[in-house]
C-alpha positions as CSV (number, residue, x, y, z in Angstrom):
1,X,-2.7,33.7,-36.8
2,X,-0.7,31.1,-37.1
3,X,-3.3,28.6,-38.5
4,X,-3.6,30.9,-41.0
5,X,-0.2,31.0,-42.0
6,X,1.0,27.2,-41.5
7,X,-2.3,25.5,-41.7
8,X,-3.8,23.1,-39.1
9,X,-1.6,20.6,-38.0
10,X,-2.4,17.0,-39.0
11,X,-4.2,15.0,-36.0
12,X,-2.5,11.7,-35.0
13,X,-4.0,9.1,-33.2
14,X,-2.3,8.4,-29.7
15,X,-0.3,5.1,-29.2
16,X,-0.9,3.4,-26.3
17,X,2.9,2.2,-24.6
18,X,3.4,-1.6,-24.3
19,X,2.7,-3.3,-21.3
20,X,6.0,-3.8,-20.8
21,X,7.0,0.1,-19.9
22,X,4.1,0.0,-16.7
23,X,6.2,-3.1,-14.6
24,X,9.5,-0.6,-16.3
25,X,8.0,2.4,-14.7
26,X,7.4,0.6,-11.3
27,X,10.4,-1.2,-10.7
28,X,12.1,2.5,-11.8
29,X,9.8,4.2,-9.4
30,X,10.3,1.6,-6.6
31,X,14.1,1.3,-6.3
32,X,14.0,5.2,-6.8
33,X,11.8,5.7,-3.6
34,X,14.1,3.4,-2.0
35,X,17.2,4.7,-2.8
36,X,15.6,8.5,-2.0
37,X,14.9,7.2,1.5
38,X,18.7,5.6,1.7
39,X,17.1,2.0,2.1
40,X,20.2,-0.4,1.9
41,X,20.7,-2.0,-1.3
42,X,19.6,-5.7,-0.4
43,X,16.4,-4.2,0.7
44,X,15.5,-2.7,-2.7
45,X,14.4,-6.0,-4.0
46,X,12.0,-6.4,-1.1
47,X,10.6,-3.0,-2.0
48,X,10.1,-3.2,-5.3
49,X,7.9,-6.7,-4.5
50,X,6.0,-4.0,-2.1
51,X,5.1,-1.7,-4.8
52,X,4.2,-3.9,-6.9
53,X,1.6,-5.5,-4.5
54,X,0.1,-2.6,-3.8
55,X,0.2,-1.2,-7.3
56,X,-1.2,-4.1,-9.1
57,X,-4.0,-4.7,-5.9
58,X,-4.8,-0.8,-5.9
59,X,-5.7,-1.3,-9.9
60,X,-7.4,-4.7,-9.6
61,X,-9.7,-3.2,-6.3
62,X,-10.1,-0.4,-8.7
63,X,-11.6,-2.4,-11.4
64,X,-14.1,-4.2,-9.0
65,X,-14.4,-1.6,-6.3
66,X,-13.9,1.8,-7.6
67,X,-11.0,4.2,-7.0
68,X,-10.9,5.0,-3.6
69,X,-12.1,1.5,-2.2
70,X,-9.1,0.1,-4.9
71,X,-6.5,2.5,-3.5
72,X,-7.9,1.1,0.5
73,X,-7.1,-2.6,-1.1
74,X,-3.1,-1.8,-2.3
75,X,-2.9,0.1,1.2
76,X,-3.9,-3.1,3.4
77,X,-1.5,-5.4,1.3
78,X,1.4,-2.9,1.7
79,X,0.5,-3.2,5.5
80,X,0.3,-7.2,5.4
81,X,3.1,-7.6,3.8
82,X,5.5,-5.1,5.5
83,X,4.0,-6.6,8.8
84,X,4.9,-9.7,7.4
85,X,8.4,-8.7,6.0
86,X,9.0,-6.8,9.6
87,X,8.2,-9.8,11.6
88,X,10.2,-12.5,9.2
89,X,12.9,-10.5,8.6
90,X,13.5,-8.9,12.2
91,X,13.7,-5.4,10.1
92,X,11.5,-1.9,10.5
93,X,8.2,-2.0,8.4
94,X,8.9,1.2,7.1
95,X,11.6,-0.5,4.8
96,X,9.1,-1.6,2.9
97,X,6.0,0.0,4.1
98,X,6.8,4.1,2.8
99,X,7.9,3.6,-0.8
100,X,5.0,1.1,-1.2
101,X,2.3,3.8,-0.2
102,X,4.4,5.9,-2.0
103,X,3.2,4.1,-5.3
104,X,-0.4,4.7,-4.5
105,X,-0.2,8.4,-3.5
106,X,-2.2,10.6,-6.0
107,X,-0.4,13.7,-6.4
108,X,-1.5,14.2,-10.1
109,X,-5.3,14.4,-9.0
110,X,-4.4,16.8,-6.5
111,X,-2.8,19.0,-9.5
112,X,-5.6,18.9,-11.7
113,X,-8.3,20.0,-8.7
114,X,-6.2,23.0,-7.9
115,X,-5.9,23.8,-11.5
116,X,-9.6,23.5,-12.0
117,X,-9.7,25.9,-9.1
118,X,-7.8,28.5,-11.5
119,X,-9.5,28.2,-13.9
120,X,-12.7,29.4,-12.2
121,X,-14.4,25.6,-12.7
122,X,-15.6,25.7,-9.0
123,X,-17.7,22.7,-8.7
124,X,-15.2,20.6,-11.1
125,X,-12.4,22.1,-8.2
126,X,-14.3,21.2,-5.2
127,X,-15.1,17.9,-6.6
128,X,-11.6,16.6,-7.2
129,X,-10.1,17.8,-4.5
130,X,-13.3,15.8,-2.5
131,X,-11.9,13.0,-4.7
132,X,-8.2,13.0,-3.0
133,X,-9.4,13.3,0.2
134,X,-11.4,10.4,-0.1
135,X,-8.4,8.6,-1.3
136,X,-6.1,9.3,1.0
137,X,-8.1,9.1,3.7
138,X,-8.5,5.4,2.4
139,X,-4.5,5.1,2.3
140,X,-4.4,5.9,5.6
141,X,-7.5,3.9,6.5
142,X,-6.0,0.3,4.4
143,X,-2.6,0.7,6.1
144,X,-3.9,1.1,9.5
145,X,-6.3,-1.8,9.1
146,X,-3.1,-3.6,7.8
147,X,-1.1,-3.1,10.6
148,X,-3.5,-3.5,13.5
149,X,-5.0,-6.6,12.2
150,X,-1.9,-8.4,11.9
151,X,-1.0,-7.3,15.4
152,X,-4.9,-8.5,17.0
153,X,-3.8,-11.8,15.7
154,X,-0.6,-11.8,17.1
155,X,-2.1,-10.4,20.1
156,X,-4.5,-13.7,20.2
157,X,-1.7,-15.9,19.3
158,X,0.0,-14.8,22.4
159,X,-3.0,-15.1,24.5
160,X,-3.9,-19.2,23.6
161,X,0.2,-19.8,24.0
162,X,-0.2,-17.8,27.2
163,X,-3.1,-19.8,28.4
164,X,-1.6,-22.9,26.8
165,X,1.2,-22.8,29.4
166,X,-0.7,-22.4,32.1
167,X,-3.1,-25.4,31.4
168,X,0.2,-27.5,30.7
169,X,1.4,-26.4,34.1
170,X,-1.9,-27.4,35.8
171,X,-1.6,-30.4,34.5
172,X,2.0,-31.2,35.1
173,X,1.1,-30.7,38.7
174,X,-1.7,-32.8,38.6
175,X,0.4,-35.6,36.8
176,X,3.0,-35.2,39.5
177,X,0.5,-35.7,42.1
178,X,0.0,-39.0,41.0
179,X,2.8,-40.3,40.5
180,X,3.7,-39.7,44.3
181,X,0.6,-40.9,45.8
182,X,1.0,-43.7,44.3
C-alpha cells in the first residue's frame, strides 16, 4: 500500500566506514570493558593493547585459518600476553585477560541462530548455533592452551634451575674436597 502511494524508494549503495572507525571502535570497546569490570585506570592502557592483540590475531587466523581456528589464534595471544603481563607486572591475569576474550566473544552469531530458529529455518538454526559452539569452545580451548603453556615452561624453567643448584652444590663439595686434601 504504501508503494503504491509514495513509490519505491531509491536504492543506495552502502558505504563502507574508514578504517579508521574499526581501531575507534576497539579502543571504545576495550576501555569500556575495562571500566565495566572497575579495572584501575593505569591498567586501561594495558587492556586496550590486549584487545587489540586478540582482535587483530582473531581476524588475521581468520583469513588463513577460518573462523573458529582464527577466534582459537586471538584466544592463545590474549593468554600469552596476560601470562606475560601477570608475571612482569606482579598483577592478576584477569586484568587483562577478561576484556580481551571479551573482544572475541560472538554474541551477534548467537542472535541470528536463534532468530533463524523463529523463523522456522531449522537447518539454517541448527547450523549457526553449531557455528558458536564451535567458536567458543575454541575461546576456551586458545586461552587454556595459553595459560598452561606458559606455565609448562615455567614449570621446566624451575626444574633445570632446580637441578642447576644441585649440580653446583655437588661440585662445590667436590672443589672443597680438594682444596683440603691437598
Amino acid at each position: 500500500l504504501v508503494s503504491q502511494v509514495a513509490g519505491t524508494p531509491p536504492l543506495q549503495a552502502i558505504e563502507r566506514l574508514p578504517r579508521w572507525t574499526e581501531w575507534g571502535a576497539l579502543v571504545v570497546a576495550s576501555i569500556s570493558f575495562g571500566l565495566l569490570l572497575k579495572a584501575e585506570p593505569r591498567d586501561l592502557g594495558w587492556i586496550v593493547v590486549a584487545g587489540a592483540v586478540g582482535y587483530f590475531t582473531s581476524r588475521l587466523g581468520g583469513r588463513w585459518l577460518g573462523p573458529e581456528l582464527g577466534t582459537f589464534a586471538g584466544a592463545f595471544a590474549v593468554g600469552m600476553g596476560s601470562n606475560l603481563y601477570a608475571r612482569w607486572l606482579d598483577k592478576p591475569e584477569a586484568i587483562t585477560e577478561v576484556p580481551g576474550i571479551l573482544i572475541l566473544v560472538p554474541g551477534s552469531i548467537g542472535f541470528r541462530g536463534i532468530t533463524a530458529m523463529l523463523d522456522n529455518e531449522v537447518v539454517s538454526g541448527v547450523e549457526t548455533g553449531f557455528r558458536v559452539l564451535l567458536i567458543a569452545s575454541s575461546l576456551v580451548a586458545g586461552l587454556l592452551t595459553g595459560i598452561f603453556l606458559l606455565r609448562a615452561i615455567d614449570d621446566l624453567e624451575q626444574g633445570l634451575r632446580a637441578r642447576g643448584a644441585a649440580i653446583t652444590r655437588q661440585l662445590a663439595s667436590a672443589a672443597e674436597f680438594g682444596i683440603f686434601s691437598g
